[in-house]
DONU-124406 format. One record per residue (C-alpha): residue number from 1; chain; x, z, y. Coordinates in nm, 3 decimals. Layout:
<nodes>
 tise vopa      px      pz      py
  NUM    A       X       Z       Y
...
</nodes>
This chain:
<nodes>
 tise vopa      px      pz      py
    1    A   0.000   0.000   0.000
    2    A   0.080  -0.045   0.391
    3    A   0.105   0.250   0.613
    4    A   0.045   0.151   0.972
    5    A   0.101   0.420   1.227
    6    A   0.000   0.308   1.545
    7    A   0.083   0.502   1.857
    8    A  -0.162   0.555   2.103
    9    A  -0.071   0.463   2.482
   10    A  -0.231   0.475   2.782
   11    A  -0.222   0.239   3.054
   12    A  -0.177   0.324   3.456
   13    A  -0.427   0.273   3.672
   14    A  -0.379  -0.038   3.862
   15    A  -0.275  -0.010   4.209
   16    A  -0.515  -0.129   4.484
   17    A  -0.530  -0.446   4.632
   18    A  -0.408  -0.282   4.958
   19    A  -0.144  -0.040   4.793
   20    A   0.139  -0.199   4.979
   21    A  -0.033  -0.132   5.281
   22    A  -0.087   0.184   5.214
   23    A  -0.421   0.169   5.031
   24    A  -0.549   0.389   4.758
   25    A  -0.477   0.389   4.396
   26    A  -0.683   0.251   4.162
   27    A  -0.887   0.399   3.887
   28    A  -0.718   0.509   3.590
   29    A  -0.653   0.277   3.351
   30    A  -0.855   0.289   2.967
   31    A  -0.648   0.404   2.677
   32    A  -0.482   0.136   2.511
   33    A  -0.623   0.264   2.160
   34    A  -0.583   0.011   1.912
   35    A  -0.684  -0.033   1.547
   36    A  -0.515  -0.302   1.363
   37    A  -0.617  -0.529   1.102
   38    A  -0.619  -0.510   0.755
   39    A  -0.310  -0.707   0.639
   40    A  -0.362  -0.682   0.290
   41    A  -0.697  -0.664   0.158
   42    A  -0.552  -0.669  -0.264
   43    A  -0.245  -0.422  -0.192
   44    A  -0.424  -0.196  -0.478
   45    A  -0.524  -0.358  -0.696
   46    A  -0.376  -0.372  -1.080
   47    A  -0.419  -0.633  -1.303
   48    A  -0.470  -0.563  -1.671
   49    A  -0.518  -0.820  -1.980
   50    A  -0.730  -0.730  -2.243
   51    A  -0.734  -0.891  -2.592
   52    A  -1.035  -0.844  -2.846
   53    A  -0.910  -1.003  -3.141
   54    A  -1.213  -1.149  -3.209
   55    A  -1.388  -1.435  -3.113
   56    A  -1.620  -1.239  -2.821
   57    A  -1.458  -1.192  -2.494
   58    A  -1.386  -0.832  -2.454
   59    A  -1.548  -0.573  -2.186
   60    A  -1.297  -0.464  -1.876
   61    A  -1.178  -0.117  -1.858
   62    A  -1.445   0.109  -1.623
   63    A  -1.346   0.044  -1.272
   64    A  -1.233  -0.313  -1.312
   65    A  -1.356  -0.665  -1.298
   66    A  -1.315  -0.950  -1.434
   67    A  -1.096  -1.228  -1.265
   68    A  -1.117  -1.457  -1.564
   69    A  -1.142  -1.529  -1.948
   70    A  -1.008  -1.682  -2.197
   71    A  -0.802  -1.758  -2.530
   72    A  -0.504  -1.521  -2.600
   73    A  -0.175  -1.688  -2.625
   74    A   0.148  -1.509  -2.781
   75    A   0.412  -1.748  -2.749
   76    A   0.506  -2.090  -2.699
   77    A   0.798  -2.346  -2.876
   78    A   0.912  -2.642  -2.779
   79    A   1.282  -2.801  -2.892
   80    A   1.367  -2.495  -3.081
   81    A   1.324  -2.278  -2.731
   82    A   1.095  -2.025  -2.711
   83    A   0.882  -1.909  -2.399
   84    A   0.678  -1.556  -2.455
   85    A   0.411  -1.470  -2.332
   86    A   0.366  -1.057  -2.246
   87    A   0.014  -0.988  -2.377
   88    A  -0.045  -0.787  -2.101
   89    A  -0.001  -1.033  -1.804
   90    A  -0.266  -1.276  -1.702
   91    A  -0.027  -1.526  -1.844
   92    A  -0.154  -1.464  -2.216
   93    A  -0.471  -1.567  -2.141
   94    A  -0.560  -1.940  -2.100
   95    A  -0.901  -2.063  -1.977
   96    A  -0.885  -2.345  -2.227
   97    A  -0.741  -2.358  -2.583
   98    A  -0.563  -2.635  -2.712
   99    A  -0.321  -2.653  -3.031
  100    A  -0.053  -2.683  -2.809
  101    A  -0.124  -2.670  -2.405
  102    A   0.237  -2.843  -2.347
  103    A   0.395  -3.160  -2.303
  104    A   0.784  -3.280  -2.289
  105    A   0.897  -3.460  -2.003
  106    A   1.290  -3.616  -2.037
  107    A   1.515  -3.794  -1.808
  108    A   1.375  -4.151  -1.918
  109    A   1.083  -4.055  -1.702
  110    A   0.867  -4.052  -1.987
  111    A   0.579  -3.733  -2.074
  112    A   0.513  -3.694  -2.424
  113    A   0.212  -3.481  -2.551
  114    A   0.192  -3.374  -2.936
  115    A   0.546  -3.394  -3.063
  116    A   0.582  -3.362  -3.405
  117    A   0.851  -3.009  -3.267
  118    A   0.642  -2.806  -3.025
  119    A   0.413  -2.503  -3.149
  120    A   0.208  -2.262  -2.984
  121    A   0.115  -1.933  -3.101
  122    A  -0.213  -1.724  -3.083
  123    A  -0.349  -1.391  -3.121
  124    A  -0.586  -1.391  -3.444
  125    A  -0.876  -1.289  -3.527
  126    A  -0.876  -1.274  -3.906
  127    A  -0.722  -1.007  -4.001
  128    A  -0.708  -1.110  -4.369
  129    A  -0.642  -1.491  -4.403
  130    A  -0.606  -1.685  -4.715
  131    A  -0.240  -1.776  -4.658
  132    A  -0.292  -2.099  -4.914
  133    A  -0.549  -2.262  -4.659
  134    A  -0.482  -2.602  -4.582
  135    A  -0.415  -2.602  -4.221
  136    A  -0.734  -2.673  -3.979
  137    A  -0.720  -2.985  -3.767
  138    A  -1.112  -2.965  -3.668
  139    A  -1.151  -2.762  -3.344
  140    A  -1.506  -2.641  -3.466
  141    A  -1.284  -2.447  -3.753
  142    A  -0.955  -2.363  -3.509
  143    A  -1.140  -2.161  -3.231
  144    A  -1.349  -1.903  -3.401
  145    A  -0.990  -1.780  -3.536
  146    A  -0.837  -1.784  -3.186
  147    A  -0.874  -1.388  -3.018
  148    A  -1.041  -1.437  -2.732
  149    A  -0.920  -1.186  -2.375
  150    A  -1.000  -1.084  -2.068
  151    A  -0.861  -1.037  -1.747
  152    A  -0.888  -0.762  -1.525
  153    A  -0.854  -0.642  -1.174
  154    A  -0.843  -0.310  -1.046
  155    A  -0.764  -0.014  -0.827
  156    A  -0.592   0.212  -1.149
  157    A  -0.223   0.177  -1.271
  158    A  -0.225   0.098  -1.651
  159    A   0.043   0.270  -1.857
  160    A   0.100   0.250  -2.253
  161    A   0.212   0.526  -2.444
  162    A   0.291   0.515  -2.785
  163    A   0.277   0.829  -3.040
  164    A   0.490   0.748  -3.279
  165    A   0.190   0.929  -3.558
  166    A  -0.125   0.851  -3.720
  167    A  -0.291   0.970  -3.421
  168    A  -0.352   0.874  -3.044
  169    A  -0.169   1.028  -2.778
  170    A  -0.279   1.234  -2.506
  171    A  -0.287   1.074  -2.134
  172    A  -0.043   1.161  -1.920
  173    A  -0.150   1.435  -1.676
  174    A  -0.393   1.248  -1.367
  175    A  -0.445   0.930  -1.636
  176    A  -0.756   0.850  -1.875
  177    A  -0.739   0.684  -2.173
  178    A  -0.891   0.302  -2.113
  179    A  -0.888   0.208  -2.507
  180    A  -0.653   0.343  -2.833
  181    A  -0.450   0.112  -3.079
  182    A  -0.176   0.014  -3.273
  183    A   0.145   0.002  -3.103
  184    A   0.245  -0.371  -3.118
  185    A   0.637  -0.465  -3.094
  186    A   0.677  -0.775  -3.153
  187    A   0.635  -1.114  -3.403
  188    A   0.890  -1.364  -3.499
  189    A   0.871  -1.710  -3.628
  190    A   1.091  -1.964  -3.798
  191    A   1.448  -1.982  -3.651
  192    A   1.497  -1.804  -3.380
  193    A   1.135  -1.788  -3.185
  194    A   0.928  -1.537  -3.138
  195    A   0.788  -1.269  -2.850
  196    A   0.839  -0.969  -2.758
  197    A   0.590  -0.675  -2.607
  198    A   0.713  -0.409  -2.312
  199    A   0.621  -0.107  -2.443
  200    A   0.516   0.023  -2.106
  201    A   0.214  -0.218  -2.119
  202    A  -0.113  -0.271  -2.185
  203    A   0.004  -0.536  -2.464
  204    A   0.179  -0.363  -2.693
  205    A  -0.117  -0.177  -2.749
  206    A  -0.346  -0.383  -2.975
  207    A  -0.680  -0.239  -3.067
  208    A  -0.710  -0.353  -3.410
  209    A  -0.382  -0.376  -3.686
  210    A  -0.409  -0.712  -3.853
  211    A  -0.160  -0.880  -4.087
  212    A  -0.067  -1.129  -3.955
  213    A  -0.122  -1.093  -3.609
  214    A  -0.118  -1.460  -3.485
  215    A  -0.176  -1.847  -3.592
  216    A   0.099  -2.091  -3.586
  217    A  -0.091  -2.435  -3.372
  218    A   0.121  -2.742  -3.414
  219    A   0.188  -3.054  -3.200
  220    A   0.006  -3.285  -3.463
  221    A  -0.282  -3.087  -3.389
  222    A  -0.340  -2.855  -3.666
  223    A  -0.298  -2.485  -3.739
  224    A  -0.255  -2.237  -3.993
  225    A  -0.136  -1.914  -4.106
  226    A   0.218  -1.939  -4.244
  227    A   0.443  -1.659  -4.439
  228    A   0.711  -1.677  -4.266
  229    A   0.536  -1.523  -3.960
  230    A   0.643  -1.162  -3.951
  231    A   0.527  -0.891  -3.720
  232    A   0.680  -0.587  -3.629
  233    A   0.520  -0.255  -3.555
  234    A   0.645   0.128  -3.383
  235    A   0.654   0.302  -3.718
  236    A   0.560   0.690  -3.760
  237    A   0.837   0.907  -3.770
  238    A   0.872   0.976  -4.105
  239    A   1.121   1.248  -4.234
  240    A   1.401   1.167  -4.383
  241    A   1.564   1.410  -4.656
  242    A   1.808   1.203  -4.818
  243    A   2.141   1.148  -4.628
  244    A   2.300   0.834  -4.621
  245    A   1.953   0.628  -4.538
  246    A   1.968   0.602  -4.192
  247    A   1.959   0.265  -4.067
  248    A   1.790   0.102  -4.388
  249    A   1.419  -0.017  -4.421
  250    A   1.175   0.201  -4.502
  251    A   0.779   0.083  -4.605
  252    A   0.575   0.337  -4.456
  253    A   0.155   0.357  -4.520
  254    A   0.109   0.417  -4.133
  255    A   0.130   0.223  -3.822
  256    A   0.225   0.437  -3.510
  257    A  -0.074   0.472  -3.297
</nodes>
């Protein structure tokens, strides 16, 4: 926020039309009292992007409104590069789905839409695919498994905090809880793509734990679920009793809430 101070002054009466010849003062001058304007009329407000991981747009947090909707997008690939997208910024949520919502222009001034290379990446809805599906190339099949999201505007700072248990954490003191999930780190593709989640956000808190979390959306125009998709999740804290284990991978029956 902006905080304007603004001094008061007072102007001095004018002098008379005569003074210089000796006439009387004028009246006292008003005060020069001022209020400025607004400069900013969105200094406070917080943006927040919800995902429902399902195919109904989800509700905004109490207090906040929505600025738009849309289909939730993780991360994007093109030429073996990849470019995340932080589910908690308005950037993960695009007003229109398509496999992939790119195309590759190159120095022989030529744009090329659908190559065979570039992927996109979306949040899921199923939470239980049959991983031996054919992949879809009918959009009447593709969007009903696309998560659809929300975003939001308002006055509240939004905050993630992660537990590291089976159970929720309590809000920090002078915060309110908004929603509760599974603390989301981050998913990884073929290669070397994938995204990543700041734990600080709203994103890396998804409200419902699904396996796998996203679709892989191809430049032929198809998608799928594939297996070598991996997630990663904040595990619970687990004690550890034999020495010597640190460091090695553990399967644990909880997700860190």
């Amino acid at each position: 926020s902006v905080l304007y101070a603004v001094e008061a002054t007072q102007s001095s009466g004018s002098s008379g039309i005569n003074a210089e010849y000796g006439g009387p003062d004028g009246e006292d001058g008003g005060c020069g009292c001022t209020i400025p304007e607004k400069q900013c009329k969105m200094c406070d407000m917080h943006l927040v992007t919800r995902h429902s991981q399902t195919d109904s747009v989800p509700e905004c947090p109490e207090g906040f409104a929505s600025l738009w909707s849309g289909y939730s997008l993780v991360f994007l690939e093109g030429n073996g590069h990849t470019v995340e997208q932080e589910l908690g910024s308005p950037g993960s949520c695009l007003e229109e789905f398509q496999t992939v919502p790119m195309m590759q222009c190159s120095g022989d001034e030529a744009c090329r839409h659908g190559l065979r290379t570039d992927k996109a990446f979306w949040l899921a809805t199923d939470g239980s695919p049959d991983m031996t599906e054919k992949p879809m190339n009918n959009l009447d099949d593709m969007i009903p498994r696309i998560s659809r999201c929300n975003v939001c505007g308002g006055p509240s700072m939004v905050l993630a905090r992660h537990s590291f248990t089976a159970e929720a954490p309590e809000c920090p003191e002078d915060f309110h809880e908004i929603w509760t999930g599974y603390s989301y780190l981050m998913g990884t593709s073929s290669a070397d793509s994938g995204s990543g989640q700041e734990l600080a956000s709203a994103g890396s808190c998804l409200e419902n734990f699904h396996i796998p979390t996203f679709i892989e959306c191809l430049g032929r125009g198809t998608c799928a679920f594939y297996i070598n998709n991996i997630d990663y999740w904040l595990a619970q804290n687990q004690e550890t009793t034999q020495p010597g284990m640190w460091g090695m991978g553990n399967v644990y029956d909880g997700i860190a809430a």
